[in-house]
C-alpha positions as CSV (number, residue, x, y, z in Angstrom):
1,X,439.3,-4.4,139.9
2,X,435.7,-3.1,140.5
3,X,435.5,0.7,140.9
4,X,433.6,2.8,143.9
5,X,430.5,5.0,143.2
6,X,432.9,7.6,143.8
7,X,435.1,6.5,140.9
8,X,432.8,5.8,138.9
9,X,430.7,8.9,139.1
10,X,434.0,10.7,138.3
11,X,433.5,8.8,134.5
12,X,430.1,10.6,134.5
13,X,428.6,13.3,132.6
14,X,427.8,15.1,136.3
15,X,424.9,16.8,134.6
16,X,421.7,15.1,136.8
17,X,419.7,15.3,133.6
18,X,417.6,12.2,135.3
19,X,417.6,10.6,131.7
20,X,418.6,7.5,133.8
21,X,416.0,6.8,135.8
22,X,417.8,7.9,139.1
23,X,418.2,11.6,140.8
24,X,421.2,12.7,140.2
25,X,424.9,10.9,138.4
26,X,425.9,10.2,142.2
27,X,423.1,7.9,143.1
28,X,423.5,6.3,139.2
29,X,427.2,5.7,140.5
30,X,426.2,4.0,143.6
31,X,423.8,2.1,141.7
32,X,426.5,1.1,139.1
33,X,429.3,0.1,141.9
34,X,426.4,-2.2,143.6
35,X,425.9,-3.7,140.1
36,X,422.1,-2.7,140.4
37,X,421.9,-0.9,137.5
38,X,423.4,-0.8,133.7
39,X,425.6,1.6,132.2
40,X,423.5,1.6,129.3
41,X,420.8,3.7,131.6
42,X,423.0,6.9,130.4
43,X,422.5,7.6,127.2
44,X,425.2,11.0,127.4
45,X,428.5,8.8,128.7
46,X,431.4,8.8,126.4
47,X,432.1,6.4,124.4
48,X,435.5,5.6,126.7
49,X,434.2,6.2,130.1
50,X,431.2,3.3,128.8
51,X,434.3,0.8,127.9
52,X,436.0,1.9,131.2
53,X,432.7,0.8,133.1
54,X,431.5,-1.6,131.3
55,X,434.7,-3.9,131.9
56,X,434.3,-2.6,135.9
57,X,430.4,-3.5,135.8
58,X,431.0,-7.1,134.6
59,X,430.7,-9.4,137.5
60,X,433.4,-11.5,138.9
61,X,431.3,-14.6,137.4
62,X,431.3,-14.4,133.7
63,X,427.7,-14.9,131.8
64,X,427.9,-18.3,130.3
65,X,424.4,-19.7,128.2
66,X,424.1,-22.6,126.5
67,X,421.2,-24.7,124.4
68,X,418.7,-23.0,123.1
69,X,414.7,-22.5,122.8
70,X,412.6,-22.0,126.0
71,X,414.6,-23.8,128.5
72,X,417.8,-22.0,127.6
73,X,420.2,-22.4,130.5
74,X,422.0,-19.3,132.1
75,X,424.9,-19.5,134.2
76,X,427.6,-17.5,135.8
77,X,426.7,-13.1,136.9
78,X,427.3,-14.3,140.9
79,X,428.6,-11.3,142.8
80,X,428.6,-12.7,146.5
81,X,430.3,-15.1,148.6
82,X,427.0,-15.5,150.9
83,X,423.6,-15.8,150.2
84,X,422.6,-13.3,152.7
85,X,425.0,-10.7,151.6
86,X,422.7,-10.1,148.3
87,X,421.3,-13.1,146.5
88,X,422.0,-15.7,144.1
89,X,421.3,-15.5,141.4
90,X,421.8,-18.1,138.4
91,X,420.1,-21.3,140.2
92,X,422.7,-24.4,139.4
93,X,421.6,-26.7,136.3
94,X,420.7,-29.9,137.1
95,X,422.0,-32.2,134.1
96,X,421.5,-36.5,133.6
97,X,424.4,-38.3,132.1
98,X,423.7,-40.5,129.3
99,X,426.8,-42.3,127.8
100,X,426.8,-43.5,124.4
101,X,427.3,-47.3,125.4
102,X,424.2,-47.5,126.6
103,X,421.7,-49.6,125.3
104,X,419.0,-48.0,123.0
105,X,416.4,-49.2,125.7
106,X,418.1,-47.4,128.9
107,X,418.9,-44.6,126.8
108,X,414.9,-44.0,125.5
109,X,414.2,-44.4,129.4
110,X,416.8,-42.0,130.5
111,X,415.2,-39.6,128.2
112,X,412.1,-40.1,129.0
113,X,412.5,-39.5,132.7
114,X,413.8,-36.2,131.7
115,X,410.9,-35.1,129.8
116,X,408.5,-36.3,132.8
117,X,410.9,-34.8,135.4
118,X,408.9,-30.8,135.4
119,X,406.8,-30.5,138.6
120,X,404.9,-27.0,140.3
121,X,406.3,-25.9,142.9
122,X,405.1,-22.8,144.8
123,X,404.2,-21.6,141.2
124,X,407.4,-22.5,139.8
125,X,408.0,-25.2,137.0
126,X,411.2,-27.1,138.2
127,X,412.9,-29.9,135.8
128,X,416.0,-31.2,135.0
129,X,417.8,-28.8,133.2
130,X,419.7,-30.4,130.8
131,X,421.6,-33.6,129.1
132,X,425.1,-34.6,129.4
133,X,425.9,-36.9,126.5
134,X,429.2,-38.5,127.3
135,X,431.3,-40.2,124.9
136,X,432.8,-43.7,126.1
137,X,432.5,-45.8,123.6
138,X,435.1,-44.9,121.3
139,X,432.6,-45.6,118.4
140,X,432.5,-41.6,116.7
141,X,429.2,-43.0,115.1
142,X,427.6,-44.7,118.0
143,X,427.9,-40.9,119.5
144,X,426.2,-39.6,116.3
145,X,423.4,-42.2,116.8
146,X,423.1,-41.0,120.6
147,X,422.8,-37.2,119.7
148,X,420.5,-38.1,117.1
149,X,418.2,-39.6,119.5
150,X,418.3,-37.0,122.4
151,X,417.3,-34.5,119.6
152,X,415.2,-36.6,118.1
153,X,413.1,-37.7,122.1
154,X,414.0,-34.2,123.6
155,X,414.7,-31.5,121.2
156,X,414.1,-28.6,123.6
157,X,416.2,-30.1,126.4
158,X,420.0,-28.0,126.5
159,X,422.6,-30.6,125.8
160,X,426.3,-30.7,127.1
161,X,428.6,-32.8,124.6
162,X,431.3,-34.2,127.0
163,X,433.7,-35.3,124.5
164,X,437.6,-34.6,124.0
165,X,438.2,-36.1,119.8
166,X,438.8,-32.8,118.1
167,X,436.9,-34.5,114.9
168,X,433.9,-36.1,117.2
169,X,433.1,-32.7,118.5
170,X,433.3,-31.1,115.1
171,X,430.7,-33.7,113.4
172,X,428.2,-33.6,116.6
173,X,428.5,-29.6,116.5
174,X,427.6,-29.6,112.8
175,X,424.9,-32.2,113.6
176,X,423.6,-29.9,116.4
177,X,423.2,-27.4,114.6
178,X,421.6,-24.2,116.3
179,X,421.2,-25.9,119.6
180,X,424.6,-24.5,121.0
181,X,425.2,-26.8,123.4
182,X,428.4,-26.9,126.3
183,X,431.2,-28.8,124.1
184,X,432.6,-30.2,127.5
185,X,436.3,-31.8,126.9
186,X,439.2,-28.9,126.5
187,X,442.0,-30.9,128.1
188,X,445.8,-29.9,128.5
189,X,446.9,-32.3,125.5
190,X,443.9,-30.9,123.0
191,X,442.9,-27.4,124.0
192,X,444.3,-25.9,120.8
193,X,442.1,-28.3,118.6
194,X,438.8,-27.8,120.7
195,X,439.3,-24.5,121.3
196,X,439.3,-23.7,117.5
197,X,436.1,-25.7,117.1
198,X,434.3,-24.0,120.1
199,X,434.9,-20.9,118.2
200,X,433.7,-21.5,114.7
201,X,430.4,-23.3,116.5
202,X,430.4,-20.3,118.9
203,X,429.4,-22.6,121.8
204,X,431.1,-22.4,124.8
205,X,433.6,-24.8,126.3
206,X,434.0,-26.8,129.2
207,X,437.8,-27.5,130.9
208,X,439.0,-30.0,132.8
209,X,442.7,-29.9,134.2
210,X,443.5,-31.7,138.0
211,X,443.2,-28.7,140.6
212,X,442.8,-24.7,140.4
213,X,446.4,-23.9,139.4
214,X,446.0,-25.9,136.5
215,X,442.7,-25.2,135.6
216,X,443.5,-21.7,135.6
217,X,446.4,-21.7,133.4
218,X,444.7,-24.0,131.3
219,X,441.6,-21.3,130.9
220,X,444.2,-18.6,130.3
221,X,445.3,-20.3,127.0
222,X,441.7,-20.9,126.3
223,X,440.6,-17.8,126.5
224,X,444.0,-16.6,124.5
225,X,442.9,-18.7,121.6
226,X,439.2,-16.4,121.4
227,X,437.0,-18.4,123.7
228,X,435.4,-16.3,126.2
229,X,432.3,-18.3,127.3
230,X,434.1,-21.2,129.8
231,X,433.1,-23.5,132.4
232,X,435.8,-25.1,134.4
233,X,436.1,-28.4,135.9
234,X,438.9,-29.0,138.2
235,X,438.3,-32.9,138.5
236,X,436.8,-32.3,142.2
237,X,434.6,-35.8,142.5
238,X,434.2,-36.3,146.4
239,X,431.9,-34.0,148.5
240,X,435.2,-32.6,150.5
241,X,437.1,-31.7,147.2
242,X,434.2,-30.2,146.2
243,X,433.5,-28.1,148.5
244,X,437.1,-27.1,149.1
245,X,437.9,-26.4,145.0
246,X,434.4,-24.6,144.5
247,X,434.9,-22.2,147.8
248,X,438.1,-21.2,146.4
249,X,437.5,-20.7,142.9
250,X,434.4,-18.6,144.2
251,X,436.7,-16.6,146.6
252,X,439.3,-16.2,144.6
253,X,436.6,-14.7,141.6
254,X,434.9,-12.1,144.1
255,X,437.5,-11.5,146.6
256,X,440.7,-11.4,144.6
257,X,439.3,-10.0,141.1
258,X,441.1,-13.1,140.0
259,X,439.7,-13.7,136.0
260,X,441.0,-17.1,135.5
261,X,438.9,-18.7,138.2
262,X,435.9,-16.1,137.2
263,X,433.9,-18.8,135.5
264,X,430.8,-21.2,136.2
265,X,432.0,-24.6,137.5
266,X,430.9,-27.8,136.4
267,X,430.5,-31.1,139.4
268,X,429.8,-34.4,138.2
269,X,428.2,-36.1,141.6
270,X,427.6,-39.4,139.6
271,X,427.7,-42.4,142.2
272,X,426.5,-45.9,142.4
273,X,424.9,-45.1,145.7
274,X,421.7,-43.4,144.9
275,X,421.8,-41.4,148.3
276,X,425.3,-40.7,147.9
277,X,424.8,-39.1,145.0
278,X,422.1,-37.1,146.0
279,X,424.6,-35.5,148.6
280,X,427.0,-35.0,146.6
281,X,424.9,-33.1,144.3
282,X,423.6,-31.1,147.1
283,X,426.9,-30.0,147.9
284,X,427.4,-28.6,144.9
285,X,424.3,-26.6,144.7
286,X,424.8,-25.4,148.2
287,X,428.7,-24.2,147.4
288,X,428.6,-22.9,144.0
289,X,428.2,-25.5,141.5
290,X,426.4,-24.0,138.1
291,X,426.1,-27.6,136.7
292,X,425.8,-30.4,138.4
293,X,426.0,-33.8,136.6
294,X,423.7,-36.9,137.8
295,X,423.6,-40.5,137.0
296,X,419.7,-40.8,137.0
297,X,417.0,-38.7,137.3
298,X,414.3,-40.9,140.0
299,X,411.5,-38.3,141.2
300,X,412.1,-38.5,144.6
301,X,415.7,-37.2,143.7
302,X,414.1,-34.8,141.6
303,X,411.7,-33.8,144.6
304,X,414.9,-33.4,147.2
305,X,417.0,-31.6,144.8
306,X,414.6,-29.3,142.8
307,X,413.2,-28.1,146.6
308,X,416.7,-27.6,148.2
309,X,418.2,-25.3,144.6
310,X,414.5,-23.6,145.2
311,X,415.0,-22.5,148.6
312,X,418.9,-21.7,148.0
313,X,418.1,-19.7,145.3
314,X,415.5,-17.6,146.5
315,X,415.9,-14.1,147.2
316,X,416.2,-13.6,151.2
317,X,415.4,-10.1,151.1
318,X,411.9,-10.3,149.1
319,X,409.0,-12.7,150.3
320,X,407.9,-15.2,147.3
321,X,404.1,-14.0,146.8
322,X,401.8,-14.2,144.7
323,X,399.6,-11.5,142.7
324,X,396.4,-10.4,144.9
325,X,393.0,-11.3,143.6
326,X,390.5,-13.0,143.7
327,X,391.2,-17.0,142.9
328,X,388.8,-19.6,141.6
329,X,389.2,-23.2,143.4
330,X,387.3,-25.4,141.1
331,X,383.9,-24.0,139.7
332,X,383.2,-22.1,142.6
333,X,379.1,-20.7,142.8
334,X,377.1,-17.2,144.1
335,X,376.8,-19.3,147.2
336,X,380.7,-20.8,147.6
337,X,382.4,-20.0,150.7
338,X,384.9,-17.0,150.6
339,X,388.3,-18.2,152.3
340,X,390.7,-15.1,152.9
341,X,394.1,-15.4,153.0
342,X,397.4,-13.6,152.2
343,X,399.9,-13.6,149.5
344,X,402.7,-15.5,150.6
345,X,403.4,-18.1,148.1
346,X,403.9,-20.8,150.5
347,X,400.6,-20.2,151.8
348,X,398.7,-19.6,149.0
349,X,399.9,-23.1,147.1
350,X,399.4,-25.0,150.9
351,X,395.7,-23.9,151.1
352,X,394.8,-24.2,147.7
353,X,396.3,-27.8,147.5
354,X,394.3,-28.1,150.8
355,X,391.1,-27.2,148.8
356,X,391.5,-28.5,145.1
357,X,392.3,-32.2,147.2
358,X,388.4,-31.8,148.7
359,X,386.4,-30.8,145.4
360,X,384.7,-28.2,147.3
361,X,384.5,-25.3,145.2
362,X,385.2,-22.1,146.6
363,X,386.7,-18.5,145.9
364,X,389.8,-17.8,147.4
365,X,390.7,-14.1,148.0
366,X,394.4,-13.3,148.3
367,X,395.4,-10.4,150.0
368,X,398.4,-8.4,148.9
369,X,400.1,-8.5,152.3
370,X,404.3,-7.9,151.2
371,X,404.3,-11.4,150.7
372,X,403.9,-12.1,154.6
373,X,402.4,-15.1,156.2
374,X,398.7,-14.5,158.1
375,X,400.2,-14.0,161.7
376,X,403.3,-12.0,160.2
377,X,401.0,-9.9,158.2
378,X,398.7,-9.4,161.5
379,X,401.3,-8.3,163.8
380,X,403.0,-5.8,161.1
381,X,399.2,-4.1,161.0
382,X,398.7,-5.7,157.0
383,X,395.9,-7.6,157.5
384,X,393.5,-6.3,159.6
385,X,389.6,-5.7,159.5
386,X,389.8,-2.6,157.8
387,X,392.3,-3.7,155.2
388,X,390.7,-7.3,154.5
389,X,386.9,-5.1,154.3
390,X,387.9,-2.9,152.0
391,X,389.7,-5.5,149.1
392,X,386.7,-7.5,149.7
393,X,384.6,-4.7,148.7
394,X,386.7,-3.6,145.6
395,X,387.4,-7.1,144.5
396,X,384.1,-6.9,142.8
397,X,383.5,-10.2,144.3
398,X,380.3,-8.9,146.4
399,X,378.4,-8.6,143.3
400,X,378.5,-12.2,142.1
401,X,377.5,-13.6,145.4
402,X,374.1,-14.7,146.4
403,X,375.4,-16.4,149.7
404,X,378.1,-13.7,151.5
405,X,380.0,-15.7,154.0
406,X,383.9,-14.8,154.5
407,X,386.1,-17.8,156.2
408,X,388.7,-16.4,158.1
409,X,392.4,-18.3,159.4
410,X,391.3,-19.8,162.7
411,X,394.9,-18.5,164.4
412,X,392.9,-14.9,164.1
413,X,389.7,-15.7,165.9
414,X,389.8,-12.2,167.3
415,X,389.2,-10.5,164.2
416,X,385.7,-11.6,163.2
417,X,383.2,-9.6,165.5
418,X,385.0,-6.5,163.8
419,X,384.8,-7.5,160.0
420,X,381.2,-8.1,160.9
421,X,381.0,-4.3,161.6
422,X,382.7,-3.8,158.4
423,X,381.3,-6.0,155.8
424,X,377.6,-5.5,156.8
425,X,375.6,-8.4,155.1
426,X,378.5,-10.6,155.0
427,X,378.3,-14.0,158.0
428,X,382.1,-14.4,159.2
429,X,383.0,-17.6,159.6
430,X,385.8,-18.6,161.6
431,X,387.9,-21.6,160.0
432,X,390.8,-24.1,161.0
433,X,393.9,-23.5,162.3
434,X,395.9,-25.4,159.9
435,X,395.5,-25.5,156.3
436,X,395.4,-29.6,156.5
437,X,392.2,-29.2,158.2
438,X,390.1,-27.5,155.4
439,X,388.9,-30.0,153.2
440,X,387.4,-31.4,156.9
441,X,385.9,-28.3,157.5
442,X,384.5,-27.3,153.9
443,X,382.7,-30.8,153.7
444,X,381.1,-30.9,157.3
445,X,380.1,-27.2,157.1
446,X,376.7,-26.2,157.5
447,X,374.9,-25.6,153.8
């Protein structure tokens, strides 16, 4: 059961030396019951009181990686029901199914829509995460043939191996090699046998049993056997099961301290129906899922999903922005235009797009406002004449410009007459309303 500040700063040395980083041990306890901070920030705890906490500190969602390289996936360290309550804080793996019975022609596709799935977002790379190689055929070398290829086409791309032969999983683990991918399969009738493979590959395992009780006694034994990293499937497949298995495993995990059901969990959303799926998968993202499973991988999927697991797992509590400077927007000149803006992400990436779609070179100065938007920023008092006069002046920028004219968000009209005042030399130039209207306005303006 998770321990109170008080109870935990009763494990504490109680000597404030500060060596942690914080005032004094009561604020470190806090810090430690809220799970913002490490017991390895005290270098004088006992070597008991650190086991005591340590166990106390983990979070009702065990840690669970898999794959390897740059695009390592991370699930699992979720400590709240609600987004709102804290954050989110492992976004949920998006995976493609490719079964081994597959033609070598759909397969190479499937692959390759993976590999072109990446796209920017608000300066984030989103992609499909990983690939589920499921193992239907029966034929143990077919399987090999299909492994080979994914790691042959996508060799950086995590892989879950969703198979339940004892002996297949053992000869595509040794084939694998470093990759440590999700052996997905431990089943009632062969968790012994998988289990013991799991361990001497040290990747983690994936088990399915029909509902929660199950499941639960079935990760028990699991875990019994040695294996520690899980995922858990309790055979939920329609959007209402889903929903109703994955709230109470969730619950259970943070509410009840309950360590059976205290693992990532695995949905496979595969459909027919294109759209169908697409809702299924978003039910899982929305209520918990760390993996979800898809039959294909078309970008406007990609596009739908990638943005609603964006948005979903963003922090609430801190703006997305971006770092203040001064930007380039193609090969801007001493006498480009100066558009001002502020650093909210969503802003920034709108008018930029805005500008890089019209080839008019200009240099776009971002204003550390909190990560606010311009009228947010403008009411709170952050972006005002003073404030936008004296980054333009430090920027440096004033000194590589021949031509000194500032553009300024058309919603704040009212501000020009008095950054005149502040930026002698400087012509202020009032601009559109909506970013969509830029390119309009940067090609018709006067020269």
């Amino acid at each position: 059961m998770a321990l109170s500040g008080v109870q935990i700063f009763k494990l504490l040395p109680k000597t404030n030396c500060k060596k942690c980083g914080h005032p004094t041990c009561l604020a470190f306890a806090m810090k430690l019951a809220q799970r913002q901070a490490s017991v390895d920030a005290c270098p004088d705890m006992s070597d008991e009181s650190r086991g005591l906490l340590g166990a106390a500190a983990e979070p009702p969602i065990k840690t669970v990686t898999f794959g390897a390289g740059p695009h390592v996936c991370t699930m699992g360290e979720e400590t709240v029901l609600y987004r709102h309550e804290k954050k989110f804080v492992r976004p949920t793996v998006i995976a493609v199914r490719i079964a081994d019975n597959q033609p070598d022609a759909g397969i190479h596709a499937a692959l390759a829509d993976v590999l072109n799935s990446e796209i920017d977002r608000i300066g984030q790379k989103l992609r499909i995460d990983a690939i589920l190689l499921d193992y239907v055929s029966g034929n143990s070398a077919r399987y090999q043939q299909l492994l080979e290829m994914v790691m042959a086409q996508a060799p950086d791309v995590p892989m879950i191996l969703s198979v339940q032969d004892a002996d297949v999983a053992e000869t595509a683990l040794r084939s694998a090699g470093t990759k440590k991918p999700l052996l997905h399969g431990v089943i009632a009738d062969n968790f012994e046998a998988m289990s013991q493979v799991a361990l001497k590959h040290k990747v983690p395992a994936g088990i399915i049993a029909q509902g929660l009780d199950a499941v639960a006694q079935l990760a028990e034994k699991v875990k019994g056997i040695g294996v520690s990293e899980l995922v858990i499937d309790s055979g939920a497949r329609t959007a209402g099961v889903v929903l109703r298995d994955n709230t109470l495993a969730r619950r259970a995990a943070i509410k009840k301290n309950f360590k059976a059901l205290g693992y990532p969990v695995i949905t496979f959303a595969g459909r027919d129906d294109a759209m169908l799926e697409t809702l299924v998968a978003m039910t899982g993202i929305a209520k918990y899922s760390s993996i979800v499973v898809l039959n294909r991988s078309e970008q406007w999927r990609n596009l739908a999903l990638f943005t609603y697991r964006q948005n979903i797992y963003t922090d609430p509590q801190v703006p997305m922005q971006v770092e203040q400077k001064i930007y380039k927007v193609g090969e801007p000149t001493p006498e480009s235009p100066v558009i001002i803006t502020t650093n909210f992400s969503l802003t920034y990436f709108i008018v930029a797009g805005e500008i890089e779609n019209c080839r008019v070179p200009v240099w776009l100065a971002v204003m550390d406002c909190e990560g606010m938007s311009v009228l947010t920023a403008w009411a709170a008092g952050k972006f005002t004449p003073a404030k936008i006069a004296q980054f333009i002046q430090e920027s440096g920028l004033p000194e590589q410009l021949t031509k000194k004219e500032l553009v300024i968000p058309g919603y704040l009209a009212i501000l020009s007459g008095a950054l005149e005042e502040k930026l002698p030399g400087w012509t202020v130039t009032v601009g559109p309303r909506e970013a969509n209207a830029l390119p309009a306005f940067l090609k018709n303006r006067p020269q």
